[in-house]
C-alpha positions in Angstrom: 13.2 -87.2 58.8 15.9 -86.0 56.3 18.9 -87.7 55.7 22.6 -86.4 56.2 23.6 -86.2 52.6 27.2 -87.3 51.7 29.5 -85.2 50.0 30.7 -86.5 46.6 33.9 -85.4 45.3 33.9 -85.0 42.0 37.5 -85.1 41.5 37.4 -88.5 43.0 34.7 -89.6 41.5 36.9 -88.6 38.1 39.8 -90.7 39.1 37.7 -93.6 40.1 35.9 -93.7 36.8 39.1 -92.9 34.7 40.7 -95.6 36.1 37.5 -98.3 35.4 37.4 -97.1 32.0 41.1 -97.5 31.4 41.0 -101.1 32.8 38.1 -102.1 30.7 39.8 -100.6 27.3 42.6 -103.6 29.0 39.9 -106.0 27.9 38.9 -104.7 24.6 39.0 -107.5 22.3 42.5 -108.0 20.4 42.0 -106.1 16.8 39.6 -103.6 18.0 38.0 -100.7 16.3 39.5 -96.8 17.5 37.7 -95.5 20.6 36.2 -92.9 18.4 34.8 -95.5 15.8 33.3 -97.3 19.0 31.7 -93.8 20.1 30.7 -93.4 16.7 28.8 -96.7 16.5 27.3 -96.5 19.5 25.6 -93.4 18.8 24.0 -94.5 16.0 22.7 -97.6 17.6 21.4 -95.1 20.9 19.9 -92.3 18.7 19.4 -93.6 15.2 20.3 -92.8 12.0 22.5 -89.4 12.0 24.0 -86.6 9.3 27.4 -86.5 8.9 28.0 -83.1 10.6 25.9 -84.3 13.1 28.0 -87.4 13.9 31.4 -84.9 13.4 29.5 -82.5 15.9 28.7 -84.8 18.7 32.2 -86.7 18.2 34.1 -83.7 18.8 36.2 -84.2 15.4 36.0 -82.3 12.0 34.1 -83.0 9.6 36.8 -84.4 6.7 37.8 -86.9 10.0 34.3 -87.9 10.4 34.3 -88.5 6.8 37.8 -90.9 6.8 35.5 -92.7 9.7 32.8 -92.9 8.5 34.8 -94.3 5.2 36.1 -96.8 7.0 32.9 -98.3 9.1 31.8 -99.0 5.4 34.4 -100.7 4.2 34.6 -102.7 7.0 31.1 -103.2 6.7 29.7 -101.5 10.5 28.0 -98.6 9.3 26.2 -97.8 5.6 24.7 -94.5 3.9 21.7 -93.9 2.8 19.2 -91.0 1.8 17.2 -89.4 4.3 13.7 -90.3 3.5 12.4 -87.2 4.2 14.8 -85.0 1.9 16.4 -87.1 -0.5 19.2 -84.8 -0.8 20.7 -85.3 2.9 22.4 -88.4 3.6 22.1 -90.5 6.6 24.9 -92.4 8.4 23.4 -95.6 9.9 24.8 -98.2 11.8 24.4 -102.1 10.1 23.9 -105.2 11.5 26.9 -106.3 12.0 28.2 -102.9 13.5 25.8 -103.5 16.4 26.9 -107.1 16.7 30.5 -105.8 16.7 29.2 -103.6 19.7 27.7 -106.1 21.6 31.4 -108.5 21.6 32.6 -105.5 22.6 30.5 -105.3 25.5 30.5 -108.6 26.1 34.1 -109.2 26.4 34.4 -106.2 29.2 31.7 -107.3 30.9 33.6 -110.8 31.0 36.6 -108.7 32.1 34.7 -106.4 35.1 33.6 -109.1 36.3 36.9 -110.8 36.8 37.6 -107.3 38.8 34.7 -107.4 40.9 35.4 -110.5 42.6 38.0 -108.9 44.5 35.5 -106.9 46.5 33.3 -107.5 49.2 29.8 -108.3 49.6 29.3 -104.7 50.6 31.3 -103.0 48.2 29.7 -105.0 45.4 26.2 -103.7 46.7 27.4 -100.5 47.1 28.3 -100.1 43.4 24.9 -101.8 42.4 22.8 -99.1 44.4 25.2 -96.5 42.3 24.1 -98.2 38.8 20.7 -95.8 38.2 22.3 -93.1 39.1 25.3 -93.8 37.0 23.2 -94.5 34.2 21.2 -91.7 34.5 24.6 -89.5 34.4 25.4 -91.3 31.3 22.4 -90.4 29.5 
């Protein structure tokens, strides 16, 4: 027997999420890197090794930006270059070590800072959400 599906609202949905993100970014750690250096990094941790164009592509920034970024990350050490080792001539933006550590603070700092959030809901609520995780992580992708 089919199910009455429930209507999502998409603008809702946009507000509800908006606001989550905006209260983690609250919890960032103090000193933190730009959201677009975070995007950066984490993109090369999800999908590897990428060209700079690439990077400047999926980022939504130019390419000189990408570069001033990318300049950055490696003088603070998150993100190196090297040759692409199947064409020598293209270079490869990777993420280091300690970029992906740098990530993971990150994470686990708003984590720490949800979860001081989700104590205000109920029982319900809480479940709720955690039946929504696949699907969320499945928009996400």
């Amino acid at each position: 027997m089919p199910t009455a599906r429930t209507a999502l609202d998409p603008a809702r949905l946009t507000v509800a999420v908006e606001r989550v993100f905006s209260l983690l970014r609250q919890g960032n750690p103090p000193n933190d890197i730009s959201l677009t250096a975070a995007s950066t990094l984490r993109r090369l941790e999800r999908e590897g090794p990428r060209r700079l164009t690439e990077l400047a592509a999926a980022e939504g920034v130019t390419q000189p930006a990408m570069t001033q970024l990318v300049q950055r990350l490696e003088r603070e050490g998150l993100a190196d270059r090297a040759a692409d080792p199947g064409d020598g001539r293209v270079v490869l933006v990777r993420i280091t070590r300690p970029g992906s550590q740098l990530l993971e603070r990150r994470r686990s700092v708003r984590a720490g800072h949800l979860a001081a959030l989700l104590v205000d809901l109920s029982e319900d609520e809480e479940a709720l959400i955690a039946a929504a995780l696949p699907a969320l992580e499945r928009l996400a992708k």
